[in-house]
mmCIF file of the N, C-alpha and C atoms, coordinates in Angstrom:
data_MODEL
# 
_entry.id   MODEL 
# 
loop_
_atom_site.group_PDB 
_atom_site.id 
_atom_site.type_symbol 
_atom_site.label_atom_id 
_atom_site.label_alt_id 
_atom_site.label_comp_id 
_atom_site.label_asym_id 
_atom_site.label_entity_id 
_atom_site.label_seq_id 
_atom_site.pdbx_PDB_ins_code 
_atom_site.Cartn_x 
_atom_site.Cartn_y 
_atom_site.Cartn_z 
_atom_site.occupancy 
_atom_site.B_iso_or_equiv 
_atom_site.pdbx_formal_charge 
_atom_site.auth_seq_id 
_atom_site.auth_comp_id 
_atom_site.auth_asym_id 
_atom_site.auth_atom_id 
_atom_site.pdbx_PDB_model_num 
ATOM 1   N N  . UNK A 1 1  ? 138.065 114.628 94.698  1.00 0.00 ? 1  UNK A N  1 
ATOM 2   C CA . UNK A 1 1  ? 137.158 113.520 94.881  1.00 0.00 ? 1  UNK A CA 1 
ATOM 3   C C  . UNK A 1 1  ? 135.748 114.064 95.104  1.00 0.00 ? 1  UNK A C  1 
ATOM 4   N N  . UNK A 1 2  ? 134.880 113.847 94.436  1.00 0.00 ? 2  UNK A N  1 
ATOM 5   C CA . UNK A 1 2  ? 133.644 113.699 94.365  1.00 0.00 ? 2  UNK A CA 1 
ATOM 6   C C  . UNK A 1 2  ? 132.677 112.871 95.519  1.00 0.00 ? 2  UNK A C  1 
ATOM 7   N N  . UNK A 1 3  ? 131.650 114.030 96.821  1.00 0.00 ? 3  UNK A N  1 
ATOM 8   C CA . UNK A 1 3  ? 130.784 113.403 97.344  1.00 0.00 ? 3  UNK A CA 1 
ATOM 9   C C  . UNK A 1 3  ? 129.435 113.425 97.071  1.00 0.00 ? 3  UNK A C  1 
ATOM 10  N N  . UNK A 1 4  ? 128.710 111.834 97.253  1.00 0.00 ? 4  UNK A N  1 
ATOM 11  C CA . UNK A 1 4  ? 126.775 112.005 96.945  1.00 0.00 ? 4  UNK A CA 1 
ATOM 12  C C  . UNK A 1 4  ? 126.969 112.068 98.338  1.00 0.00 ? 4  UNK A C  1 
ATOM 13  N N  . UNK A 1 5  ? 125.314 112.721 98.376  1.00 0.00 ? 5  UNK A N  1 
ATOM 14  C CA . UNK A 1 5  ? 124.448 111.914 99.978  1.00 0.00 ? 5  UNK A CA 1 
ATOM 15  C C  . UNK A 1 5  ? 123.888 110.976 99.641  1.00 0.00 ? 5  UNK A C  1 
ATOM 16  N N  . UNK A 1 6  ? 123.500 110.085 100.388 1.00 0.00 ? 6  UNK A N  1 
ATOM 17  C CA . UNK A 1 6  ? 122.752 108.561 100.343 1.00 0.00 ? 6  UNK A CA 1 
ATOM 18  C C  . UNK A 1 6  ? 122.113 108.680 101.817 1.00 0.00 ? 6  UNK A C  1 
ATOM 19  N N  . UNK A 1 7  ? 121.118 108.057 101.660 1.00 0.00 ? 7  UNK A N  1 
ATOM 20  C CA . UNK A 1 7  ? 119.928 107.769 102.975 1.00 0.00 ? 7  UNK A CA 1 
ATOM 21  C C  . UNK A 1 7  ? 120.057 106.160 103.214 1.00 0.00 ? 7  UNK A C  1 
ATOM 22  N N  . UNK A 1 8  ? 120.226 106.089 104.661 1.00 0.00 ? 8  UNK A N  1 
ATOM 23  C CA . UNK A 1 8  ? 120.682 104.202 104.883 1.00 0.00 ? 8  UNK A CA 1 
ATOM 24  C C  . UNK A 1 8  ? 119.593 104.168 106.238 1.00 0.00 ? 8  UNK A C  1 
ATOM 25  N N  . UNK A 1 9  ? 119.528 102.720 106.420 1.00 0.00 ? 9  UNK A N  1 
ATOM 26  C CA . UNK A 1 9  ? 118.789 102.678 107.301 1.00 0.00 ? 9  UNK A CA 1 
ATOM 27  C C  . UNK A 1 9  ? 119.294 101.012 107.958 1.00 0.00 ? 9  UNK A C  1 
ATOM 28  N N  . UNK A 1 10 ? 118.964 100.147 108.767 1.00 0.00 ? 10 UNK A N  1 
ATOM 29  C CA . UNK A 1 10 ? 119.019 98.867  108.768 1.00 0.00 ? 10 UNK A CA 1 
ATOM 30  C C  . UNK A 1 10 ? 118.468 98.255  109.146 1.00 0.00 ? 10 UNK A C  1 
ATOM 31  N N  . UNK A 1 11 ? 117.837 96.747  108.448 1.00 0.00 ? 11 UNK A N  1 
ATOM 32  C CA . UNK A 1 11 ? 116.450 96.412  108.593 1.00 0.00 ? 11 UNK A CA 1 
ATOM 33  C C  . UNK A 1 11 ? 117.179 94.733  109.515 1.00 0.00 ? 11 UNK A C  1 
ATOM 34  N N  . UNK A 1 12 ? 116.845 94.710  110.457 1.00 0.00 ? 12 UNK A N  1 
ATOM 35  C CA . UNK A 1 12 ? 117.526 93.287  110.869 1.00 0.00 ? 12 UNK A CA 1 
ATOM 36  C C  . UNK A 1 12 ? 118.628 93.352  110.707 1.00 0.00 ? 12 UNK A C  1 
ATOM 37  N N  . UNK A 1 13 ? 119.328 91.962  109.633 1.00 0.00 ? 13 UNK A N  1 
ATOM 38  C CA . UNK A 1 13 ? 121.142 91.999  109.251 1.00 0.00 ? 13 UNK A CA 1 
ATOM 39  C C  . UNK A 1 13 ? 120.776 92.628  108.287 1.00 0.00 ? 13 UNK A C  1 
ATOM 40  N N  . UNK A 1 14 ? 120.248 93.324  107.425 1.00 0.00 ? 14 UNK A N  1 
ATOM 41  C CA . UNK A 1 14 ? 120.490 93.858  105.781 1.00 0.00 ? 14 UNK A CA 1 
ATOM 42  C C  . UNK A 1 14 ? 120.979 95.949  106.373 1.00 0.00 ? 14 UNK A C  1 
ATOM 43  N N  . UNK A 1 15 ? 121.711 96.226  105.441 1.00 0.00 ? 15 UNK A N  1 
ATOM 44  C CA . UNK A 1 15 ? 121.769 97.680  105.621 1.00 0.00 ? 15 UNK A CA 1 
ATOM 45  C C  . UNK A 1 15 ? 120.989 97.680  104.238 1.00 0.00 ? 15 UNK A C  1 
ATOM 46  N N  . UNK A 1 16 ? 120.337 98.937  104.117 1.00 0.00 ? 16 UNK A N  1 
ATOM 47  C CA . UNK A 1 16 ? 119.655 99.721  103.078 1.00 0.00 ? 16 UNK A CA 1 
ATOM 48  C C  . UNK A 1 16 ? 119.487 100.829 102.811 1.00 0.00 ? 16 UNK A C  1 
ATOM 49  N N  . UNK A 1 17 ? 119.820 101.120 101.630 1.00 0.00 ? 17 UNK A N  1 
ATOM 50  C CA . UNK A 1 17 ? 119.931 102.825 101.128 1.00 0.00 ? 17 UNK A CA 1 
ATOM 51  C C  . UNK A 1 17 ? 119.960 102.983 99.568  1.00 0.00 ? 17 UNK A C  1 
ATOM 52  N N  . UNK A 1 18 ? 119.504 104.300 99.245  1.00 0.00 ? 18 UNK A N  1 
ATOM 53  C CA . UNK A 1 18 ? 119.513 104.864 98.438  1.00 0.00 ? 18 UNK A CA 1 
ATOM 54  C C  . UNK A 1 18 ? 120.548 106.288 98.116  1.00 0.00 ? 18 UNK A C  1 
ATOM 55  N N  . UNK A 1 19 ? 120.982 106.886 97.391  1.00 0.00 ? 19 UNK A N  1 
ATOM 56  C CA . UNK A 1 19 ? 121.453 108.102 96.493  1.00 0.00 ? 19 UNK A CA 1 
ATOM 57  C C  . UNK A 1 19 ? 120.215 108.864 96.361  1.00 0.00 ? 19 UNK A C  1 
ATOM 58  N N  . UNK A 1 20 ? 120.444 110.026 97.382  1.00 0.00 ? 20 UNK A N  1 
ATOM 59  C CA . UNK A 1 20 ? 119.313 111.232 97.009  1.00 0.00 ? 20 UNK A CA 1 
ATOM 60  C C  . UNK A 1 20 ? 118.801 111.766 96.043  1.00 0.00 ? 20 UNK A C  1 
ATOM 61  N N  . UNK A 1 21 ? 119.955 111.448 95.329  1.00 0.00 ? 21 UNK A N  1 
ATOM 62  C CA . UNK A 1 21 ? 119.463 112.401 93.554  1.00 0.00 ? 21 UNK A CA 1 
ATOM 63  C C  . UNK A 1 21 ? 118.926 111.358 92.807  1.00 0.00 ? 21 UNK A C  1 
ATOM 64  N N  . UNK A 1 22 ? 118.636 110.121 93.213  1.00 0.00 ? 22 UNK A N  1 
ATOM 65  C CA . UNK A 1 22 ? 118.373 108.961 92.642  1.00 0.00 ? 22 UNK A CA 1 
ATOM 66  C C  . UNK A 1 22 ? 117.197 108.078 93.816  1.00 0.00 ? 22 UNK A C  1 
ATOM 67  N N  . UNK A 1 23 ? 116.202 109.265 94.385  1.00 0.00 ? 23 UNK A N  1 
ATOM 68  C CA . UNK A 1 23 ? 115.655 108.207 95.628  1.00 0.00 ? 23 UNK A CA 1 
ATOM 69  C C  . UNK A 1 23 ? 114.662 106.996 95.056  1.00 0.00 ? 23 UNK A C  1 
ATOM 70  N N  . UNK A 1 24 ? 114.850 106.602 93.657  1.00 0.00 ? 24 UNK A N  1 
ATOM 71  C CA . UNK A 1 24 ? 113.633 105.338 92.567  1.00 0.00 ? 24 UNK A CA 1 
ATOM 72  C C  . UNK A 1 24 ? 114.757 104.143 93.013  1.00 0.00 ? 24 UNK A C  1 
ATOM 73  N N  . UNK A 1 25 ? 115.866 104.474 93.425  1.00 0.00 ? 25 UNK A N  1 
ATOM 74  C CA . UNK A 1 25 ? 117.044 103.315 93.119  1.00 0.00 ? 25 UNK A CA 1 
ATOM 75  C C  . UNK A 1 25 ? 117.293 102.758 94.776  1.00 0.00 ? 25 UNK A C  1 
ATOM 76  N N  . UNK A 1 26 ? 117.123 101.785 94.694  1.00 0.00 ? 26 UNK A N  1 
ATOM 77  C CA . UNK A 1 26 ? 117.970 101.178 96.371  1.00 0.00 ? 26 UNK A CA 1 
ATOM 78  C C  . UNK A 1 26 ? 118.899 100.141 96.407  1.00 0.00 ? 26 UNK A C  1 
ATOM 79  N N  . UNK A 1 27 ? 119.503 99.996  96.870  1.00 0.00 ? 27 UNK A N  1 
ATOM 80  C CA . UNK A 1 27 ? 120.114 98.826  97.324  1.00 0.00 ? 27 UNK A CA 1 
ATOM 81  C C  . UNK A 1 27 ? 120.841 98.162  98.566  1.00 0.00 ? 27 UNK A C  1 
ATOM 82  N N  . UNK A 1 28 ? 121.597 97.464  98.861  1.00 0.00 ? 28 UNK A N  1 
ATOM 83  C CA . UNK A 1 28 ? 121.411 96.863  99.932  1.00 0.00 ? 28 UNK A CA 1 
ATOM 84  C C  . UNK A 1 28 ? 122.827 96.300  100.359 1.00 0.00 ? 28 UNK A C  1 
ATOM 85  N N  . UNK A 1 29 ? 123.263 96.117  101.538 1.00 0.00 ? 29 UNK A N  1 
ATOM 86  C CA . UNK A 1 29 ? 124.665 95.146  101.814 1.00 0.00 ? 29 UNK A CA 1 
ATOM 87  C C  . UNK A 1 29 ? 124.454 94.809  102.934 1.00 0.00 ? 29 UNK A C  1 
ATOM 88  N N  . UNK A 1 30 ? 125.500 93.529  103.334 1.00 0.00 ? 30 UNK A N  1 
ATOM 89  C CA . UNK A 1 30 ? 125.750 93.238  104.489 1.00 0.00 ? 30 UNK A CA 1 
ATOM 90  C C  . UNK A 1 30 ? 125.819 93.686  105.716 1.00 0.00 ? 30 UNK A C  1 
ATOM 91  N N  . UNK A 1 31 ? 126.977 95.144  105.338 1.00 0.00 ? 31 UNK A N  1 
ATOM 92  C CA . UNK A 1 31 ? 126.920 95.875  106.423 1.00 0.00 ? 31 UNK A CA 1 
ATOM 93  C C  . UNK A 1 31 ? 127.427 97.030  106.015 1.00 0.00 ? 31 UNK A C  1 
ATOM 94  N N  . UNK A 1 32 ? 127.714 98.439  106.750 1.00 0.00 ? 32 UNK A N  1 
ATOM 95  C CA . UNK A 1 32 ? 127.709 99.544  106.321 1.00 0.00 ? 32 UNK A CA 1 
ATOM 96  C C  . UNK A 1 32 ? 128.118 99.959  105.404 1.00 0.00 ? 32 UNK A C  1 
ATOM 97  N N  . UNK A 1 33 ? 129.704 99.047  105.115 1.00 0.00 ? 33 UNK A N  1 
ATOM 98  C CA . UNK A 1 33 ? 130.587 99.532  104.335 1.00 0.00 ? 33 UNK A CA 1 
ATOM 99  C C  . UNK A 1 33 ? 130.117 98.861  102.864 1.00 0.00 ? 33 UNK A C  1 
ATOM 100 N N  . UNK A 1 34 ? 129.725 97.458  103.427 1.00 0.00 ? 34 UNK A N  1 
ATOM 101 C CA . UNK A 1 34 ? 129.097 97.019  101.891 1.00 0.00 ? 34 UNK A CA 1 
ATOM 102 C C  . UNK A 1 34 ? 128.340 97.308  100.962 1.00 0.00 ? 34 UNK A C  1 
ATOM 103 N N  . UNK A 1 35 ? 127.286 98.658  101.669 1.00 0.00 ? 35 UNK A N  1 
ATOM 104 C CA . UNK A 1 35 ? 126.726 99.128  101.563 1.00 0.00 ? 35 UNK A CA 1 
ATOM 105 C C  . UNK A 1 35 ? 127.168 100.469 100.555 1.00 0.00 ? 35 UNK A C  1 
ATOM 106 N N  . UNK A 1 36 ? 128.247 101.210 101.175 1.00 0.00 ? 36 UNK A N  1 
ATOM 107 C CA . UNK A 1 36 ? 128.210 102.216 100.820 1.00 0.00 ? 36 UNK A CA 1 
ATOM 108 C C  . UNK A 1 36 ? 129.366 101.521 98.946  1.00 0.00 ? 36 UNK A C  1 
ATOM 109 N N  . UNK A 1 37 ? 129.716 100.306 99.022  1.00 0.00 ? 37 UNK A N  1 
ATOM 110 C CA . UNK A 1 37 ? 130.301 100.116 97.737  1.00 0.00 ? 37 UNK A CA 1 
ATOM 111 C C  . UNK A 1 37 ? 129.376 99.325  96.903  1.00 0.00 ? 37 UNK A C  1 
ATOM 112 N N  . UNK A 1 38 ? 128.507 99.354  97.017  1.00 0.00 ? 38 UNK A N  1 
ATOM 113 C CA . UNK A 1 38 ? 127.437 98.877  96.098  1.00 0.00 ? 38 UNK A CA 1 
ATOM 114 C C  . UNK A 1 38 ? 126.725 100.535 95.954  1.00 0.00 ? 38 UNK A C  1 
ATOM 115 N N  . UNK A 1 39 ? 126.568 101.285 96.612  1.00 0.00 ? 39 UNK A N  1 
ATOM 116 C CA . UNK A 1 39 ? 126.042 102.484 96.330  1.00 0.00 ? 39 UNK A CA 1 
ATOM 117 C C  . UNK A 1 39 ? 127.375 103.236 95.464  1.00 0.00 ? 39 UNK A C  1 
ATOM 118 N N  . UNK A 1 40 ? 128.546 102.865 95.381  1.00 0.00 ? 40 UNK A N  1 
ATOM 119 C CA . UNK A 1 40 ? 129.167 103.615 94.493  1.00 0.00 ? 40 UNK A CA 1 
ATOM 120 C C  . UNK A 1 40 ? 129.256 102.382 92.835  1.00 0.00 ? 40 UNK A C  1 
ATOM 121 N N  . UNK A 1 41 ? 128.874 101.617 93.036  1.00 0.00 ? 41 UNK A N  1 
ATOM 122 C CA . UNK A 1 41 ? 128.531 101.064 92.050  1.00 0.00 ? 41 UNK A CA 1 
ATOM 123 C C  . UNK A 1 41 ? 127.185 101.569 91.171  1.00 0.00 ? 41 UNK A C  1 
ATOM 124 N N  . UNK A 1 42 ? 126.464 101.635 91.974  1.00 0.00 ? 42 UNK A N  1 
ATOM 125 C CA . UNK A 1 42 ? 124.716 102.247 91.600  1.00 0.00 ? 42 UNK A CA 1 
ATOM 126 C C  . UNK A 1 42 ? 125.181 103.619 91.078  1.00 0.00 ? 42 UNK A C  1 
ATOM 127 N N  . UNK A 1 43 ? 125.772 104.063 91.762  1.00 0.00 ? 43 UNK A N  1 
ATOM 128 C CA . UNK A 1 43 ? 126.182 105.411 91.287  1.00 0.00 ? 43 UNK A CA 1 
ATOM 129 C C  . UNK A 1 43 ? 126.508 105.331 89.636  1.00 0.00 ? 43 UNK A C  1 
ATOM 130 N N  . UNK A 1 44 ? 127.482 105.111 89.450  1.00 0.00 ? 44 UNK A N  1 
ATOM 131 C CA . UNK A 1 44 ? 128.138 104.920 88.195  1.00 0.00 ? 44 UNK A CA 1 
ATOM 132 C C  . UNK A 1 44 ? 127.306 103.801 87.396  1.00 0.00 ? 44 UNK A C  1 
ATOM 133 N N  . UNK A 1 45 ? 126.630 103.138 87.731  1.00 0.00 ? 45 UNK A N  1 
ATOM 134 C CA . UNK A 1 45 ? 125.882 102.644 86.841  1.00 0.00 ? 45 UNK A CA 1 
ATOM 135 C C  . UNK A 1 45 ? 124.555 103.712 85.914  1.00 0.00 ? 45 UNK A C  1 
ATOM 136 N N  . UNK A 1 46 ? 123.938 104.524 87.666  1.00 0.00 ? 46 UNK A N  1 
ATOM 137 C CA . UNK A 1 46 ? 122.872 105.723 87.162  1.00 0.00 ? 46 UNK A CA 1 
ATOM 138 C C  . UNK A 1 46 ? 123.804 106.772 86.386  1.00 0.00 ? 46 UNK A C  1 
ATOM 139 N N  . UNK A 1 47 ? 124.674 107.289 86.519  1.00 0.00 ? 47 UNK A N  1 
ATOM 140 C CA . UNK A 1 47 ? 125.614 108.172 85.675  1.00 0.00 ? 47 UNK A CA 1 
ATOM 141 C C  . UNK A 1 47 ? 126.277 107.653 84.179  1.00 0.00 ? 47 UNK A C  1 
ATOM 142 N N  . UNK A 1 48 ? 126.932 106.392 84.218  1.00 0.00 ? 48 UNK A N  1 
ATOM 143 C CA . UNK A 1 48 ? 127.116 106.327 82.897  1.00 0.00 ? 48 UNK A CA 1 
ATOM 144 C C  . UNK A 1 48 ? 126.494 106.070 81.682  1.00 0.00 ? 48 UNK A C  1 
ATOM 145 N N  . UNK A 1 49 ? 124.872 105.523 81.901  1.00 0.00 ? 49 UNK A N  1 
ATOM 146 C CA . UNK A 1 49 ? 124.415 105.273 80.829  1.00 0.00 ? 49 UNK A CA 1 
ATOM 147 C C  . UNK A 1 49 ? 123.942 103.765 81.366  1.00 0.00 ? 49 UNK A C  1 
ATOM 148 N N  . UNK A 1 50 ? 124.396 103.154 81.519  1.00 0.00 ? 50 UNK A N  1 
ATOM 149 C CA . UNK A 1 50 ? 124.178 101.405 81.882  1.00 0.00 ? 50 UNK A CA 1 
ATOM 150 C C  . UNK A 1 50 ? 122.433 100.860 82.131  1.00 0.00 ? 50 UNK A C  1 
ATOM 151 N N  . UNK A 1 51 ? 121.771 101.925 83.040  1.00 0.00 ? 51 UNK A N  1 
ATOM 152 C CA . UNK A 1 51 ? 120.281 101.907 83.232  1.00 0.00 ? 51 UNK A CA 1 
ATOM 153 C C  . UNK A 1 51 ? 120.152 102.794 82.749  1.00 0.00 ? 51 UNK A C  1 
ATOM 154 N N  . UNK A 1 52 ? 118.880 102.282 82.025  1.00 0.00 ? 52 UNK A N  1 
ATOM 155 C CA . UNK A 1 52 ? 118.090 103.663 80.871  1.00 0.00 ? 52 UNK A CA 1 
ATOM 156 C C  . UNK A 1 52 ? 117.212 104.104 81.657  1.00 0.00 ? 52 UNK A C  1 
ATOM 157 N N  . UNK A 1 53 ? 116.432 105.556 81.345  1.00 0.00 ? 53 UNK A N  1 
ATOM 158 C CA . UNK A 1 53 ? 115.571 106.118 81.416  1.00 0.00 ? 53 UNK A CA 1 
ATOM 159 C C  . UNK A 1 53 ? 115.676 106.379 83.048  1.00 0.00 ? 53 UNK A C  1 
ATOM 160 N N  . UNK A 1 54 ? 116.835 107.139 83.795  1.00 0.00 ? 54 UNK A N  1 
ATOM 161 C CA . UNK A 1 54 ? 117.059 107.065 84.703  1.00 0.00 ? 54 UNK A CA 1 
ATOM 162 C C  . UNK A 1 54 ? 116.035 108.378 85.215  1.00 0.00 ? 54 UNK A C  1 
ATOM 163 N N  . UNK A 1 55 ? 115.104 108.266 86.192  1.00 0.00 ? 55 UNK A N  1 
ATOM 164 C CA . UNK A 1 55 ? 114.730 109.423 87.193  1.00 0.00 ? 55 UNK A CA 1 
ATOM 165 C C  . UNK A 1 55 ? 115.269 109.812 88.317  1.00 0.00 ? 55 UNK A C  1 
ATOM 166 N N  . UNK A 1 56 ? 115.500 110.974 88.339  1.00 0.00 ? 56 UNK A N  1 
ATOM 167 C CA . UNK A 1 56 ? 115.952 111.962 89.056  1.00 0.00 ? 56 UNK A CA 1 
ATOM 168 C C  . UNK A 1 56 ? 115.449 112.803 89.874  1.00 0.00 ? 56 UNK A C  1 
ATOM 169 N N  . UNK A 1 57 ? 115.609 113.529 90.899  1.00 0.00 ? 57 UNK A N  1 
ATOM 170 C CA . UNK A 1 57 ? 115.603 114.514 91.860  1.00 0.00 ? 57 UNK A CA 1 
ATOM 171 C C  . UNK A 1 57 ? 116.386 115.607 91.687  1.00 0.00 ? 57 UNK A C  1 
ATOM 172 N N  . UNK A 1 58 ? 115.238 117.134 91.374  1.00 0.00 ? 58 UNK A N  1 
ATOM 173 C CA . UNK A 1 58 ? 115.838 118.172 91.573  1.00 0.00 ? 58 UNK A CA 1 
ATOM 174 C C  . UNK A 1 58 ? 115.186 119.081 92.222  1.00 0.00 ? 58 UNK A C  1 
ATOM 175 N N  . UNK A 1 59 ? 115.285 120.734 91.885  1.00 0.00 ? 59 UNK A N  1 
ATOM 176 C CA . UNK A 1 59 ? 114.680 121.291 92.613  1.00 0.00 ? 59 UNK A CA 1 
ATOM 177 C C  . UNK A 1 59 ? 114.078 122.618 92.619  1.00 0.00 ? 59 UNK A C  1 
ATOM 178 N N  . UNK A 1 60 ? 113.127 123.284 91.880  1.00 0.00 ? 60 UNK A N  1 
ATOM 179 C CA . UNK A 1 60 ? 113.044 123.877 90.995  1.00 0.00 ? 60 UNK A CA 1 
ATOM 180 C C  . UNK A 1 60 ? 112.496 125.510 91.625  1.00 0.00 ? 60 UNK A C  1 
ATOM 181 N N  . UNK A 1 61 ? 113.042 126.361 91.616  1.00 0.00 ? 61 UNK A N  1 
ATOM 182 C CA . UNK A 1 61 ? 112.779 127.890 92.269  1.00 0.00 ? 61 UNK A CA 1 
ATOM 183 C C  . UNK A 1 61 ? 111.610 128.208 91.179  1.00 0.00 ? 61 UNK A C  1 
ATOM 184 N N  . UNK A 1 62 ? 110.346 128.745 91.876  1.00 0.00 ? 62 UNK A N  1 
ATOM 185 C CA . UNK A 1 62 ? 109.478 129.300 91.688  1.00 0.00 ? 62 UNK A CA 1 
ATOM 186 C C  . UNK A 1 62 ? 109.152 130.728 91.952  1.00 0.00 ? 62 UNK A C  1 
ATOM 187 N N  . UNK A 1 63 ? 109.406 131.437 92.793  1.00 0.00 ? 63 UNK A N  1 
ATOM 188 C CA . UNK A 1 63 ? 109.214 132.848 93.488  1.00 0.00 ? 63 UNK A CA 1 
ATOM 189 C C  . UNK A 1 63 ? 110.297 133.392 93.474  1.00 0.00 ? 63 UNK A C  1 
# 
């Protein structure tokens, strides 16, 4: 099984977060858990193709 990191936070009743390798994308749930299955939805939506022209986060060695 396959893990992302995601960054959450909670604003009032909304939870909110993003996928690190994806920090252009957010979304949102009820509550933690709703949260984290709409982020595996986002996931597989940014991975299979579904949203175009997806930007990304990487990290690039210089020295």
């Amino acid at each position: 099984m396959q893990s992302i990191r995601y960054v959450f936070w909670q604003d009032e009743d909304m939870w909110l977060g993003y996928l690190e390798d994806y920090p252009d994308y957010m979304t949102q749930g009820t509550s933690l858990q709703d949260l984290e299955e709409h982020l595996r939805d986002l996931h597989h939506d940014l991975t299979s193709g579904v949203i175009p022209c997806v930007r990304r986060r990487a990290e690039l060695q210089v020295a």
